[in-house]
C-alpha positions as a printed Julia matrix, in Angstrom:
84×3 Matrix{Float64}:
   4.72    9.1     2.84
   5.14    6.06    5.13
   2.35    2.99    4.53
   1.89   -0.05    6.89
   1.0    -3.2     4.81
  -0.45   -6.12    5.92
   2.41   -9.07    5.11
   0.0   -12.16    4.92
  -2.63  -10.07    2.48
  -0.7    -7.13    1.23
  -3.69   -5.38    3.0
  -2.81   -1.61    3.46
  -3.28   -1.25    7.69
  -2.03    2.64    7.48
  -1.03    5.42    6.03
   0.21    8.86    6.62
   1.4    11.64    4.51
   2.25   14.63    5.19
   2.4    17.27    2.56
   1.0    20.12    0.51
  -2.25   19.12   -0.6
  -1.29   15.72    1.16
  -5.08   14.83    1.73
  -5.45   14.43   -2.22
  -3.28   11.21   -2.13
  -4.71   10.26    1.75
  -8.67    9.7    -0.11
  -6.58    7.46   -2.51
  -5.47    5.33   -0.04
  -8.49    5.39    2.67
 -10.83    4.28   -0.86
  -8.39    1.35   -0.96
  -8.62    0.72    2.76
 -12.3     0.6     2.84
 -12.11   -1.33    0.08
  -9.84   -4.25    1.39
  -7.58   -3.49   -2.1
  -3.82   -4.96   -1.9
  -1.47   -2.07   -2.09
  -0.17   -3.65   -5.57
  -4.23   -2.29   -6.54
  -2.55    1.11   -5.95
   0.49    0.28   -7.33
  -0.16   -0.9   -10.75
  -2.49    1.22  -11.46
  -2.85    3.72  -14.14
  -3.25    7.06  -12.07
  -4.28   10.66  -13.75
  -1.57   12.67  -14.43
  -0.31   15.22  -13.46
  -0.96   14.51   -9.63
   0.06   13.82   -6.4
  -1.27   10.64   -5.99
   1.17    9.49   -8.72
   3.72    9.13   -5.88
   1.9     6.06   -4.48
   3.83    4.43   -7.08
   7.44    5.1    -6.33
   5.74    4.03   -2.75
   4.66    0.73   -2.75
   7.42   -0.23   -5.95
   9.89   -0.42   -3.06
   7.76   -3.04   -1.33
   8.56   -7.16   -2.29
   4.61   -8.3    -3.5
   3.07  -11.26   -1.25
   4.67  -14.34   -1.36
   3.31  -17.58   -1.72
   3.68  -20.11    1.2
   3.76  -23.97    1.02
   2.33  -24.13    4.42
  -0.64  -21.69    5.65
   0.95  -21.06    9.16
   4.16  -19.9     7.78
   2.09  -16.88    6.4
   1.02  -16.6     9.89
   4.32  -15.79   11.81
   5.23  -12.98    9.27
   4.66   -9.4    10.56
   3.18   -6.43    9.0
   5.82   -4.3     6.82
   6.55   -0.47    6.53
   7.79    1.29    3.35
   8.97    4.7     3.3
């Protein structure tokens, strides 16, 4: 799974998986998208188990969570993130 995460909103931009029964986690993600969630949304939340969209977790867990800027055009010259 690779996701591309907006820096200045924690906004998910993209994501691609590619797996068995891959598209189960993909409608996860593209409700989010639609949405406008953060990717912490997906991350702390309480997912059914047993499933594969339980690996969105372990996913966006490696990912620092927005930080907060003194000045708004600091947040501007940050660029957008990729976890793997």
């Amino acid at each position: 799974m690779k996701s591309l995460v907006e820096v200045n909103s924690d906004r998910i931009l993209g994501f691609a998986a590619f797996a068995v029964d891959g598209g189960e986690i993909m409608s996860s993600v593209q409700i989010a998208m639609i949405a406008g969630l953060p990717y912490t949304a997906l991350r702390e939340a309480i997912l059914a188990h047993p499933t594969l969209v339980e690996g969105l977790i372990p996913l966006f867990s490696s990912a620092p969570s927005l930080p907060v800027y003194s000045d708004a055009r600091a947040a501007d010259r940050v660029q957008p993130e990729v976890f793997q």
